[in-house]
C-alpha positions as CSV (number, residue, x, y, z in Angstrom):
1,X,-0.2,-13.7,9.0
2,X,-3.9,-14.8,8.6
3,X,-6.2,-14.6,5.7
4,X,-9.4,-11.8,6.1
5,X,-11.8,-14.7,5.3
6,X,-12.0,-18.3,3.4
7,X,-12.4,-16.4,0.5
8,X,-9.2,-15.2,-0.2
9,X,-7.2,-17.5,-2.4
10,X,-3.2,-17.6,-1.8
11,X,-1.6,-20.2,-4.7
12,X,1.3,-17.9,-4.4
13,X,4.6,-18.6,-7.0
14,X,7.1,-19.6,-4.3
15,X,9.1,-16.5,-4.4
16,X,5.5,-14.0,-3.5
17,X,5.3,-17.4,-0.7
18,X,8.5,-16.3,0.5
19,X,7.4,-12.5,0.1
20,X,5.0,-13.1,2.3
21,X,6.7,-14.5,4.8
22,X,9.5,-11.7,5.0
23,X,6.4,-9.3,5.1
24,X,4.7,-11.5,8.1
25,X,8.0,-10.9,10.0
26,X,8.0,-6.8,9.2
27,X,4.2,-6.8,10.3
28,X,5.6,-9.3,14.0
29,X,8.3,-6.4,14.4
30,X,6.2,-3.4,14.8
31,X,4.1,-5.8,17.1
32,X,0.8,-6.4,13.9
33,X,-0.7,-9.4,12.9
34,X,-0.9,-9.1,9.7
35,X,-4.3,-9.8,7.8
36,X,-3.8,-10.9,3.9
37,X,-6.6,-9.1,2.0
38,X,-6.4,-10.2,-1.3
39,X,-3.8,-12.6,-3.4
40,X,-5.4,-14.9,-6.4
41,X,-8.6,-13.8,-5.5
42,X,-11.0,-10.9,-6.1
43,X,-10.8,-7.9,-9.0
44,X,-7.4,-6.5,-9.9
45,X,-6.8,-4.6,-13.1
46,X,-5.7,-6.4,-16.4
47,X,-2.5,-7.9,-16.3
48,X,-1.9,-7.7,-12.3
49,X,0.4,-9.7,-11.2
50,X,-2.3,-11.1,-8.7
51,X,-3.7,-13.6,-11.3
52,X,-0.6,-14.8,-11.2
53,X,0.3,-15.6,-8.1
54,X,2.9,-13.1,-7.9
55,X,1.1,-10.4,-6.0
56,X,-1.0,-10.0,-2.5
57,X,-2.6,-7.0,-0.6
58,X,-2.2,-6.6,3.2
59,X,-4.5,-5.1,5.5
60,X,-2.8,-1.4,6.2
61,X,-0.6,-1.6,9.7
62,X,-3.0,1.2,10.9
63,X,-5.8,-1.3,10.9
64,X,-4.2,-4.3,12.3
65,X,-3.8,-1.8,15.7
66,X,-5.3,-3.4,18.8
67,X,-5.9,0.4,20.2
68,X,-8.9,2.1,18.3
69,X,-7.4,4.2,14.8
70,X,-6.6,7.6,14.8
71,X,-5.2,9.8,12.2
72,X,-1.8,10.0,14.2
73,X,-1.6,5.6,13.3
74,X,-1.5,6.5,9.5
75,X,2.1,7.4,9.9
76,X,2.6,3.7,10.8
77,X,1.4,2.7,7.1
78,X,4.8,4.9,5.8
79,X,6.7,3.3,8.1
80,X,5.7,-0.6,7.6
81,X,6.1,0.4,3.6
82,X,9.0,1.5,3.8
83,X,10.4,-1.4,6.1
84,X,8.6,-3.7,3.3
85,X,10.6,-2.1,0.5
86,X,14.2,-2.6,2.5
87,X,13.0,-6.3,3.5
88,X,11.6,-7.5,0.1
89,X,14.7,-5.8,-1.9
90,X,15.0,-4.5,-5.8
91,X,12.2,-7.3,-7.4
92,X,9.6,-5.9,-5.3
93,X,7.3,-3.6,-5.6
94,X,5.3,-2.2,-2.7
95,X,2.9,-0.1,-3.2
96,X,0.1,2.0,-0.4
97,X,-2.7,2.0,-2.1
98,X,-5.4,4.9,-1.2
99,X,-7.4,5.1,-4.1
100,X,-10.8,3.1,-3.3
101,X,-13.5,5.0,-1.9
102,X,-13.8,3.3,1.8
103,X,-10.8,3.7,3.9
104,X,-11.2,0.3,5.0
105,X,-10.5,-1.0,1.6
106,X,-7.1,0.9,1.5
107,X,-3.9,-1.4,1.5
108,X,-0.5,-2.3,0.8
109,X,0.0,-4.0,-2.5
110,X,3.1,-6.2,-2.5
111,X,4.4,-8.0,-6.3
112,X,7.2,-9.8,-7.4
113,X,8.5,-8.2,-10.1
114,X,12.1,-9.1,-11.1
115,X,13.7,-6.2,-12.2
116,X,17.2,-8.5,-14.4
């Protein structure tokens, strides 16, 4: 899994490190290379995980598609959640996030939160 630019900082606690990894291995599955949007860097919303080094965004599976995107590829994005969620296991969260204004900027947010 590659960074989007130099930009992105990843200082990840070693158990969103290992997150990651599991997540690279969902993205190899469905055949993606995974692009890390966001980790330690950027704007996040007080008291995201991010800042600690306990969260990172990934560039939605529709986007990482060699073809050209197409409505129809947006099911992939349920799909690679969902795999995400079964993967990572009851301390993470995974969430598709929709709500900026571009498409491009959509993304799956992915945070270690223990939950015991």
């Amino acid at each position: 899994m590659r960074r989007k630019d130099a930009s992105v900082i990843l200082d990840l606690t070693p158990d969103a490190t290992e997150g990651l990894a599991i997540a690279a291995t969902v993205y190899q599955r469905f055949g993606l290379a995974g692009v890390i949007t966001s980790a330690k860097d950027g704007r996040h919303s007080t008291g995201s995980l991010h800042y600690s080094g306990n969260a990172f965004d990934l560039r939605l599976p529709s986007r990482c598609m060699p073809q050209p995107w197409n409505e129809r590829a947006e099911t992939l994005d349920y799909v690679v959640q969902e795999a995400l969620i079964h993967e990572l296991g009851d301390d993470w969260d995974v969430v598709l996030e929709k709500h900026q204004q571009s498409p491009w900027d959509w993304h799956i947010h992915v945070e270690n939160q223990p939950k015991g």
